[in-house]
N, CA, C and O atoms as CSV, one atom per row, in Angstrom:
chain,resi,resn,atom,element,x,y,z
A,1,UNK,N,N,49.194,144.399,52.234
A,1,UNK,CA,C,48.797,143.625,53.396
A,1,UNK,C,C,48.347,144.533,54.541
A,1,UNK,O,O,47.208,144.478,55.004
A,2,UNK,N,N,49.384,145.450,55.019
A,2,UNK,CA,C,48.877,146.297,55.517
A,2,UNK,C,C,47.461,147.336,55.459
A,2,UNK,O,O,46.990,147.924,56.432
A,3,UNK,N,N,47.023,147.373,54.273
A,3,UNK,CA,C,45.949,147.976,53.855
A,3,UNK,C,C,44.554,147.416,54.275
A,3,UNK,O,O,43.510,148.050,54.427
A,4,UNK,N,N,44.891,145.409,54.502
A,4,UNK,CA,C,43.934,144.770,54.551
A,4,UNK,C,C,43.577,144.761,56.036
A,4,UNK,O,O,42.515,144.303,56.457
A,5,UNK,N,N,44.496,145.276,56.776
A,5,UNK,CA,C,43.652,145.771,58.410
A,5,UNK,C,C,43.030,146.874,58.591
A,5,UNK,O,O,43.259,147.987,58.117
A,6,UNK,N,N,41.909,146.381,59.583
A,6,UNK,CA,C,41.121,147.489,59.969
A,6,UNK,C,C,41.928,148.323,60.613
A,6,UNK,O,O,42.973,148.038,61.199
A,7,UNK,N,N,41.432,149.339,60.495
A,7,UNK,CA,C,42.501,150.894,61.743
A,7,UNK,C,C,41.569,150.548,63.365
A,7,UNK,O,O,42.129,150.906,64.402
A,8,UNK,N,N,40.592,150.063,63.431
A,8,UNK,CA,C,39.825,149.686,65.070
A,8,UNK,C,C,40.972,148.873,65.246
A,8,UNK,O,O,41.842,149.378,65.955
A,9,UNK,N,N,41.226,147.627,64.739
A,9,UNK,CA,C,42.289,146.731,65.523
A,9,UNK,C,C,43.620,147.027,66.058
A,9,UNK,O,O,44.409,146.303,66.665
A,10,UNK,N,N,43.706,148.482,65.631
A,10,UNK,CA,C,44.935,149.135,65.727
A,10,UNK,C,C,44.412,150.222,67.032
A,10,UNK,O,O,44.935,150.226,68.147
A,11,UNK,N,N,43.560,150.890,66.715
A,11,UNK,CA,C,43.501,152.474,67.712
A,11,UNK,C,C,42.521,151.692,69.372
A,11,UNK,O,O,42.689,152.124,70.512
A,12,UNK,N,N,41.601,150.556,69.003
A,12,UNK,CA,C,40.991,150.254,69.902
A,12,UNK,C,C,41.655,149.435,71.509
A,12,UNK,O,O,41.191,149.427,72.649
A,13,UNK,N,N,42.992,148.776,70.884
A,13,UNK,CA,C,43.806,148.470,72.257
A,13,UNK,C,C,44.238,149.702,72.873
A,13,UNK,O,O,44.122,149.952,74.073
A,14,UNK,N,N,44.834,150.598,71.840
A,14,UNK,CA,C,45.678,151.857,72.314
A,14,UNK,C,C,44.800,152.721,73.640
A,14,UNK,O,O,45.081,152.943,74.818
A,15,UNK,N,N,43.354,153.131,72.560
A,15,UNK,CA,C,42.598,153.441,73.871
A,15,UNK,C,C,42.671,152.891,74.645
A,15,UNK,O,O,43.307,153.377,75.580
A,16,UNK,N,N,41.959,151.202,74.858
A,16,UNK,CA,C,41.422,150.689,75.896
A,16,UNK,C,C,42.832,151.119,77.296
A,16,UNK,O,O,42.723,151.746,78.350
A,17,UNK,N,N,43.999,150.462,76.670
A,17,UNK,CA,C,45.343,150.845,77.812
A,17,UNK,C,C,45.210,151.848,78.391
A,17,UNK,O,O,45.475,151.989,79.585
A,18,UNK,N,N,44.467,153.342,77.112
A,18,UNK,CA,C,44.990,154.481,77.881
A,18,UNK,C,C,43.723,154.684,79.292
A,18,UNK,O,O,43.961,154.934,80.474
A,19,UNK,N,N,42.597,154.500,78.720
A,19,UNK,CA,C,41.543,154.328,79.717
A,19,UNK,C,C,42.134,153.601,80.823
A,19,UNK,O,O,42.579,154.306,81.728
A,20,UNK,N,N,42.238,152.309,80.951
A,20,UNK,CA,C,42.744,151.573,81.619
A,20,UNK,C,C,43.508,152.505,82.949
A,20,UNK,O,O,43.150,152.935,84.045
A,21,UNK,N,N,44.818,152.512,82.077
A,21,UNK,CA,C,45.677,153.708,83.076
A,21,UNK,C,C,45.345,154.984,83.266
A,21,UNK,O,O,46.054,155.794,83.863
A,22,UNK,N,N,44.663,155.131,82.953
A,22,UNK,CA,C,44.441,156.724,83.213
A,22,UNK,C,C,43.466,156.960,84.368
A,22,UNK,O,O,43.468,157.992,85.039
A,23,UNK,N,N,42.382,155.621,84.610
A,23,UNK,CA,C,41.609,154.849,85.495
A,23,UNK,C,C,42.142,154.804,86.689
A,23,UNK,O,O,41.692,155.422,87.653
A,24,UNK,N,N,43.201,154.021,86.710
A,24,UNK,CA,C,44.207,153.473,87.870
A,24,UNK,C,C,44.861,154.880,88.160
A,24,UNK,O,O,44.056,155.624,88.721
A,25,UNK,N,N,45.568,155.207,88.030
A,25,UNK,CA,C,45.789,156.820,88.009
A,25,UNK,C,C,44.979,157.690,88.691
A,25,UNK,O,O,45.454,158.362,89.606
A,26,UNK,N,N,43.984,157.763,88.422
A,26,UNK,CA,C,42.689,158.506,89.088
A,26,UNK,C,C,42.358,158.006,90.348
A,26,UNK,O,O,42.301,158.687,91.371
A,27,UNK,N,N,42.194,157.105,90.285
A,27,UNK,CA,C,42.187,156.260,91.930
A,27,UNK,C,C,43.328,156.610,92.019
A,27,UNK,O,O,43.205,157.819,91.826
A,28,UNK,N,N,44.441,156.420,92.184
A,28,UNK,CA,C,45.512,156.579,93.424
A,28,UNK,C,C,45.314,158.124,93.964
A,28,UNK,O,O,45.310,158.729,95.036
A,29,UNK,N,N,45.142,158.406,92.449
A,29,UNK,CA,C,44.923,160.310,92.625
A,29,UNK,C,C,44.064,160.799,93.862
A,29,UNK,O,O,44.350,161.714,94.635
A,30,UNK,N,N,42.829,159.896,93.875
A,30,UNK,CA,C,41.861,160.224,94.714
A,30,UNK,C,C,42.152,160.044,96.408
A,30,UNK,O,O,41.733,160.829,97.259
A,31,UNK,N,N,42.858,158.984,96.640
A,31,UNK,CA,C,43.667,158.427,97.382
A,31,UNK,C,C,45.050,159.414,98.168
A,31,UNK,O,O,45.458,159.375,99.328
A,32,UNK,N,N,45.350,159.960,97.403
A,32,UNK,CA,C,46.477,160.780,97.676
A,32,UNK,C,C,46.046,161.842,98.201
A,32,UNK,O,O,45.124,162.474,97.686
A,33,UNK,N,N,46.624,162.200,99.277
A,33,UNK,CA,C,47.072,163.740,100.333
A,33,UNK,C,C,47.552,164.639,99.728
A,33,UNK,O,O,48.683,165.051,99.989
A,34,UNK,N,N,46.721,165.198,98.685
A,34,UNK,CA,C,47.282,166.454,98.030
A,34,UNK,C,C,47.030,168.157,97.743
A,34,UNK,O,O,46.164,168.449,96.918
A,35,UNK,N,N,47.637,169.039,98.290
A,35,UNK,CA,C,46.602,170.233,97.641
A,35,UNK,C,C,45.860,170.149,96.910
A,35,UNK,O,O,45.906,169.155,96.184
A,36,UNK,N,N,44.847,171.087,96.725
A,36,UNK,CA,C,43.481,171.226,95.915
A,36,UNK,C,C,44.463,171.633,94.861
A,36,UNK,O,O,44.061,171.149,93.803
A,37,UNK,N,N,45.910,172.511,94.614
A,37,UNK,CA,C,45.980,172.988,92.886
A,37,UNK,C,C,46.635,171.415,92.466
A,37,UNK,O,O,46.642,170.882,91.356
A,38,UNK,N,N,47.055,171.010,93.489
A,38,UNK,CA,C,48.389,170.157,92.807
A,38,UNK,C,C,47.389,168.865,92.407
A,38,UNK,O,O,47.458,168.042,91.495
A,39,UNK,N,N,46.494,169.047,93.428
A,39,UNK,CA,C,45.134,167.544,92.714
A,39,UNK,C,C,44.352,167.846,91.367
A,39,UNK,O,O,43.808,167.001,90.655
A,40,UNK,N,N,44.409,169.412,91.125
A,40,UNK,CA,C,43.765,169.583,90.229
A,40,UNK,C,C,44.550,169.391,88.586
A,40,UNK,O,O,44.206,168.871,87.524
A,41,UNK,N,N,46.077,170.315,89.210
A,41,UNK,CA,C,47.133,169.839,87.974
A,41,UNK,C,C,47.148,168.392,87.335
A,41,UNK,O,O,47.108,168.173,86.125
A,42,UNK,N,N,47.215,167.395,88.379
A,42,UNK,CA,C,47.868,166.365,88.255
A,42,UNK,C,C,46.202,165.616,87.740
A,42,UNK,O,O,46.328,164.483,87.275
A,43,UNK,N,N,44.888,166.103,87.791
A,43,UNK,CA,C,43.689,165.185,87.407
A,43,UNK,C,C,43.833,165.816,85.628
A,43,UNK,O,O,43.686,165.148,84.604
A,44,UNK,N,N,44.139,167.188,85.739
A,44,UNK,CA,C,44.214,167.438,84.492
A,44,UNK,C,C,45.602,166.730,83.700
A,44,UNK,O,O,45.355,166.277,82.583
A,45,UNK,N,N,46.255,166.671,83.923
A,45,UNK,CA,C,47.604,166.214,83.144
A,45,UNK,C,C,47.066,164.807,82.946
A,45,UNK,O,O,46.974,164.490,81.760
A,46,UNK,N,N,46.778,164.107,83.616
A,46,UNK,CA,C,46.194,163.125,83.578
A,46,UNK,C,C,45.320,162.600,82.790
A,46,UNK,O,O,45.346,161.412,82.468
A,47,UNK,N,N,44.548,163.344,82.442
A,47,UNK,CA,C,43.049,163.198,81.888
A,47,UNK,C,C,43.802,163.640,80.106
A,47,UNK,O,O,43.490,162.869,79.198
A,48,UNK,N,N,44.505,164.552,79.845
A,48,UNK,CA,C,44.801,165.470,78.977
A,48,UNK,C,C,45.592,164.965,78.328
A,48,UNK,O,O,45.248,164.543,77.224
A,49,UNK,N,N,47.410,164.770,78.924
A,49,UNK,CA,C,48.218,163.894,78.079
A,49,UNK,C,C,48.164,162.131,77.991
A,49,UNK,O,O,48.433,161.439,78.973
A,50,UNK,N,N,47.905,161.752,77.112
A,50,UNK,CA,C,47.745,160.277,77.121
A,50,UNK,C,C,48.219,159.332,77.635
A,50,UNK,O,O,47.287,158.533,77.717
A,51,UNK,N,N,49.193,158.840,78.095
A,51,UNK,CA,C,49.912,157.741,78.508
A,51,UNK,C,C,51.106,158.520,79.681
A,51,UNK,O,O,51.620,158.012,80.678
A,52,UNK,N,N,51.238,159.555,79.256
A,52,UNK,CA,C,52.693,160.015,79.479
A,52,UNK,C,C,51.671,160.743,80.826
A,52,UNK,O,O,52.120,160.198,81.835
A,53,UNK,N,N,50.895,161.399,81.124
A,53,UNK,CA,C,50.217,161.783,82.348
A,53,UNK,C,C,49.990,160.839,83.734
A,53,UNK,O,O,50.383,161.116,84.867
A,54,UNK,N,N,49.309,159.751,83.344
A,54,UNK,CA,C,49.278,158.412,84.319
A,54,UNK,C,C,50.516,158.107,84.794
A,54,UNK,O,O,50.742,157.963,85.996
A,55,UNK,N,N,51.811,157.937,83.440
A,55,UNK,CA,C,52.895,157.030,83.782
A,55,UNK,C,C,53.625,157.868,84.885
A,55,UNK,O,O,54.133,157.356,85.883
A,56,UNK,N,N,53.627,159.626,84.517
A,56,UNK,CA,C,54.386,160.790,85.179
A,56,UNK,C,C,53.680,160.462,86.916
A,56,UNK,O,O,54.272,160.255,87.975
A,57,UNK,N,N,52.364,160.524,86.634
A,57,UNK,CA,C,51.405,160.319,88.259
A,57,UNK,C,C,52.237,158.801,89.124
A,57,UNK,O,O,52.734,158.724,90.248
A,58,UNK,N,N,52.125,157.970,88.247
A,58,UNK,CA,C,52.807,156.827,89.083
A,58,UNK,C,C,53.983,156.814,89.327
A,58,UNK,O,O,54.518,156.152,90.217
A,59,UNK,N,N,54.682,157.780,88.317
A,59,UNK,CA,C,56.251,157.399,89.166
A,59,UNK,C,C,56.207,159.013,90.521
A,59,UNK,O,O,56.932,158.938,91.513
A,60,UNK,N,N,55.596,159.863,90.377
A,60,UNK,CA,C,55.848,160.478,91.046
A,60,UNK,C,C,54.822,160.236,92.354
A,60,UNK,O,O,54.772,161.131,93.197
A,61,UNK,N,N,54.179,159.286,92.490
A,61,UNK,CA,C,53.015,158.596,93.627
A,61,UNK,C,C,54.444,157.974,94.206
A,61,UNK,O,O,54.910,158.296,95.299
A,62,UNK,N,N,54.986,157.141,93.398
A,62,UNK,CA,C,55.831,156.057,94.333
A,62,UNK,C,C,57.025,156.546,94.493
A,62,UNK,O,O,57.962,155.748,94.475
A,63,UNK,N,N,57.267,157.835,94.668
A,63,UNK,CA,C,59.126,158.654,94.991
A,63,UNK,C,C,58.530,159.898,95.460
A,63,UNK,O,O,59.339,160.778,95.755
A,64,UNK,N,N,57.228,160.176,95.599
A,64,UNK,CA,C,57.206,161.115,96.726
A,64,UNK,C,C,57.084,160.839,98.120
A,64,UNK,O,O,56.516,159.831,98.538
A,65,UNK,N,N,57.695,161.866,98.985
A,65,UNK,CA,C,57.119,161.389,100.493
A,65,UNK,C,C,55.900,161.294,101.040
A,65,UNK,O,O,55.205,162.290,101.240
A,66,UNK,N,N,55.527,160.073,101.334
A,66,UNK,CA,C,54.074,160.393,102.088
A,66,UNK,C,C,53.962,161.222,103.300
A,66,UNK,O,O,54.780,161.183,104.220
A,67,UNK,N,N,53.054,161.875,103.271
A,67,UNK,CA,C,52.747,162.859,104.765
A,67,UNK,C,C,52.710,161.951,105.715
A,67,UNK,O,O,52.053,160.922,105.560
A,68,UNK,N,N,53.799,162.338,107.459
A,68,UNK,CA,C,53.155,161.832,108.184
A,68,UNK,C,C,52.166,162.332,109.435
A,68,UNK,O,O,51.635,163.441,109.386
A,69,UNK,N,N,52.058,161.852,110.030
A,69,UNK,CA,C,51.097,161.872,111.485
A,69,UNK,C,C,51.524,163.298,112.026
A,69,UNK,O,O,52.682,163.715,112.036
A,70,UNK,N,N,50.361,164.007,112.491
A,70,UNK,CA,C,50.808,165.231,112.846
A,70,UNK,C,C,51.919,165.011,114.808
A,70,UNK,O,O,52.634,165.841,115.369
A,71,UNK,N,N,51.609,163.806,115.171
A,71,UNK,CA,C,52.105,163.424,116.268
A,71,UNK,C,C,53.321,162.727,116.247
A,71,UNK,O,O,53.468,161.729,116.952
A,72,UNK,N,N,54.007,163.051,115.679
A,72,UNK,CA,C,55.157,162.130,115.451
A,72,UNK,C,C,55.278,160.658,114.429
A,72,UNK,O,O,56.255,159.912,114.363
A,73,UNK,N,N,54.373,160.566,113.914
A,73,UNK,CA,C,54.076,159.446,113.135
A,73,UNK,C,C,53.817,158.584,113.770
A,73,UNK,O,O,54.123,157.573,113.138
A,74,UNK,N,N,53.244,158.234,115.082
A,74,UNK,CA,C,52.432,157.129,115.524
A,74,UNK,C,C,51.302,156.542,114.632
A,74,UNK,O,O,50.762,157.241,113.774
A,75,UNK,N,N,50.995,155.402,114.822
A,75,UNK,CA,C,50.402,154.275,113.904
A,75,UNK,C,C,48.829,154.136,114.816
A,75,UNK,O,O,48.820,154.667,115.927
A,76,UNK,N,N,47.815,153.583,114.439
A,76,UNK,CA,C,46.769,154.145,115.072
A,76,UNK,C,C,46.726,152.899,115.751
A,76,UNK,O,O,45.801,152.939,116.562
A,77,UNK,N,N,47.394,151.676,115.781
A,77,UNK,CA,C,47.458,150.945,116.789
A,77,UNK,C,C,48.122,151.770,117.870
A,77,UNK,O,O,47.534,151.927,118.940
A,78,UNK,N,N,49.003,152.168,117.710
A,78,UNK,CA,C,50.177,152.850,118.976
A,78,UNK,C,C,49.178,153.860,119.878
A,78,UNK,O,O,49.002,153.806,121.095
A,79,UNK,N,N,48.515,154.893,118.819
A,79,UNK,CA,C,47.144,155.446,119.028
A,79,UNK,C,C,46.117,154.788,120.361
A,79,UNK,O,O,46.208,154.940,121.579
A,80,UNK,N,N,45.057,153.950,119.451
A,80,UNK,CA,C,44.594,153.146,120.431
A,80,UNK,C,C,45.082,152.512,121.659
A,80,UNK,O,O,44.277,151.942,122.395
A,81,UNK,N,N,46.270,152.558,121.929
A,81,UNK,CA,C,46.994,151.963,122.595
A,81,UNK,C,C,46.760,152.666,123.983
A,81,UNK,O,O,46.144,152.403,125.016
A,82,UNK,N,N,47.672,153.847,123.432
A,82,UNK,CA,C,47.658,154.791,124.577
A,82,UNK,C,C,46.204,155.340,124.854
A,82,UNK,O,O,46.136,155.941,125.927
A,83,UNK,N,N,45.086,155.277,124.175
A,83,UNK,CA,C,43.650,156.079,124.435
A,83,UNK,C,C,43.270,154.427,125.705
A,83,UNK,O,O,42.739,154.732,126.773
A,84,UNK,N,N,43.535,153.075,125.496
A,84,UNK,CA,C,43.054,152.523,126.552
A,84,UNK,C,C,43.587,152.661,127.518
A,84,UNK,O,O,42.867,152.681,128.516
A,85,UNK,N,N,45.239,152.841,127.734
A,85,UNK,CA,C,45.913,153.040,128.843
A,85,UNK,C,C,44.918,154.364,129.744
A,85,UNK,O,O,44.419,154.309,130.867
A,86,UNK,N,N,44.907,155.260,128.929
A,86,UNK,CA,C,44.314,156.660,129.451
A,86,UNK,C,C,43.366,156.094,130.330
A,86,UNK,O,O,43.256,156.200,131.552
A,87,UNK,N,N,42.711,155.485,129.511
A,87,UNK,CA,C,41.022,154.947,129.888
A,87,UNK,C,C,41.020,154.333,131.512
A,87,UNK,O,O,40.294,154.603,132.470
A,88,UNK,N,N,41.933,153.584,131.387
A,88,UNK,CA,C,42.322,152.461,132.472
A,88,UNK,C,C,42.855,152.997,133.706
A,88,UNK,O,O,42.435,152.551,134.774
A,89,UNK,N,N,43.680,153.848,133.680
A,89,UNK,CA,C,44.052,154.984,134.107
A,89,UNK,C,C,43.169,155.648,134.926
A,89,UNK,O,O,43.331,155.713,136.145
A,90,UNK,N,N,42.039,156.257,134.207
A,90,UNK,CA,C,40.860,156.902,134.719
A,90,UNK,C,C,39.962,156.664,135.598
A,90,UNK,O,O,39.466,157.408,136.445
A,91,UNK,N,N,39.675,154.978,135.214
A,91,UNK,CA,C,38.887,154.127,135.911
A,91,UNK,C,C,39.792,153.814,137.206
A,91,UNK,O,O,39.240,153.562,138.278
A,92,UNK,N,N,40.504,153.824,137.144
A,92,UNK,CA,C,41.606,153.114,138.317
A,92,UNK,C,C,41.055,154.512,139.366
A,92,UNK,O,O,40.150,154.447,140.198
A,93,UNK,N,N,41.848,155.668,139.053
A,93,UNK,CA,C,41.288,156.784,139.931
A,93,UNK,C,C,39.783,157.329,140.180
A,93,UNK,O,O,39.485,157.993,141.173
A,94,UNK,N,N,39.123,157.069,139.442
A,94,UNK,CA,C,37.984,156.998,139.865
A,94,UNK,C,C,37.655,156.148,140.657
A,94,UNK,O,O,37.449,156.584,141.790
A,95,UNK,N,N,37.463,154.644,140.456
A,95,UNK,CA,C,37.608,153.729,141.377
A,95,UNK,C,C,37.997,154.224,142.930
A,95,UNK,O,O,37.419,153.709,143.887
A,96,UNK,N,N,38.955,155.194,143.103
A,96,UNK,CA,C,39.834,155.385,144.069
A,96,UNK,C,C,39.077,156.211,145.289
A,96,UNK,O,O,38.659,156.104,146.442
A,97,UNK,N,N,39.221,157.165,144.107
A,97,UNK,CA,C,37.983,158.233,144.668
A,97,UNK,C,C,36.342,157.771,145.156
A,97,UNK,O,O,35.794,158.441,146.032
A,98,UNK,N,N,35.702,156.726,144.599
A,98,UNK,CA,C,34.668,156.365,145.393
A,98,UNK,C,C,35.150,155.351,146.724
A,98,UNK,O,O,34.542,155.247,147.789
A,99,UNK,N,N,36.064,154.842,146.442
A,99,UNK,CA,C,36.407,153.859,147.742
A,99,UNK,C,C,36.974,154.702,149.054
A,99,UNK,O,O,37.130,154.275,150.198
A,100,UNK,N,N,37.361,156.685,148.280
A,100,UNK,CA,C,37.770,157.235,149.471
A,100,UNK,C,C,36.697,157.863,150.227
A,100,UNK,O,O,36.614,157.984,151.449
A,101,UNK,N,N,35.739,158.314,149.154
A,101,UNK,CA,C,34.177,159.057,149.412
A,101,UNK,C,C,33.471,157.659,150.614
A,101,UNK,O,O,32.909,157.956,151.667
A,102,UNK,N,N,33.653,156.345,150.191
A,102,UNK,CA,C,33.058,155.285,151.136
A,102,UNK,C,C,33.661,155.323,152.723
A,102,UNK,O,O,33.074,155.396,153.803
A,103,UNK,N,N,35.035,155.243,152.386
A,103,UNK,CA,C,35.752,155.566,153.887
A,103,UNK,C,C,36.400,154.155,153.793
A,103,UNK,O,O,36.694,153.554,154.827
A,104,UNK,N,N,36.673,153.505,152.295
A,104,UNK,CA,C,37.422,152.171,152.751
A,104,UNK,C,C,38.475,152.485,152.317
A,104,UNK,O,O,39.440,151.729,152.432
């Protein structure tokens, strides 16, 4: 019985998965804040060991620390935040300064 299957119906899912993940993998890869060796290790391990490369990339994507903000980890709302205050700020004293240049 066994004899009477094709070997495609067998090896052609296996690929497609490994493509699949190895796909997804690559994107996060690309995605990720990483040295040039450690991006290069991890595209090769990837690309190289079959299943076991992707699965190693995803668990170690989701239990490493992400880098943060060289400023304390402010959020680029918090960011923007303070660049309008600045702004507002500026205008206010400027403002000031022509109303003192006027004499009012």
């Amino acid at each position: 019985m066994i004899s009477a299957i094709n070997p495609y119906f067998i090896i052609l899912p296996i690929v497609l998965v490994q493509y699949i993940s190895a796909t997804f993998a690559l994107v996060r890869l690309a995605r990720a804040r990483l040295s040039t060796p450690k991006y290069v290790a991890w595209n090769l391990f990837i690309l190289i060991v079959f299943f076991v490369g992707s699965i190693a990339f995803f668990i170690y994507d989701a239990v490493r620390k992400k880098p943060e903000d060289d400023d304390g980890g402010d959020t680029a709302l918090q960011k923007t935040q303070a660049a309008d205050t600045e702004k507002v700020a500026l205008i206010d004293k400027e403002s000031e300064n022509v109303a003192s240049d006027k004499g009012l």
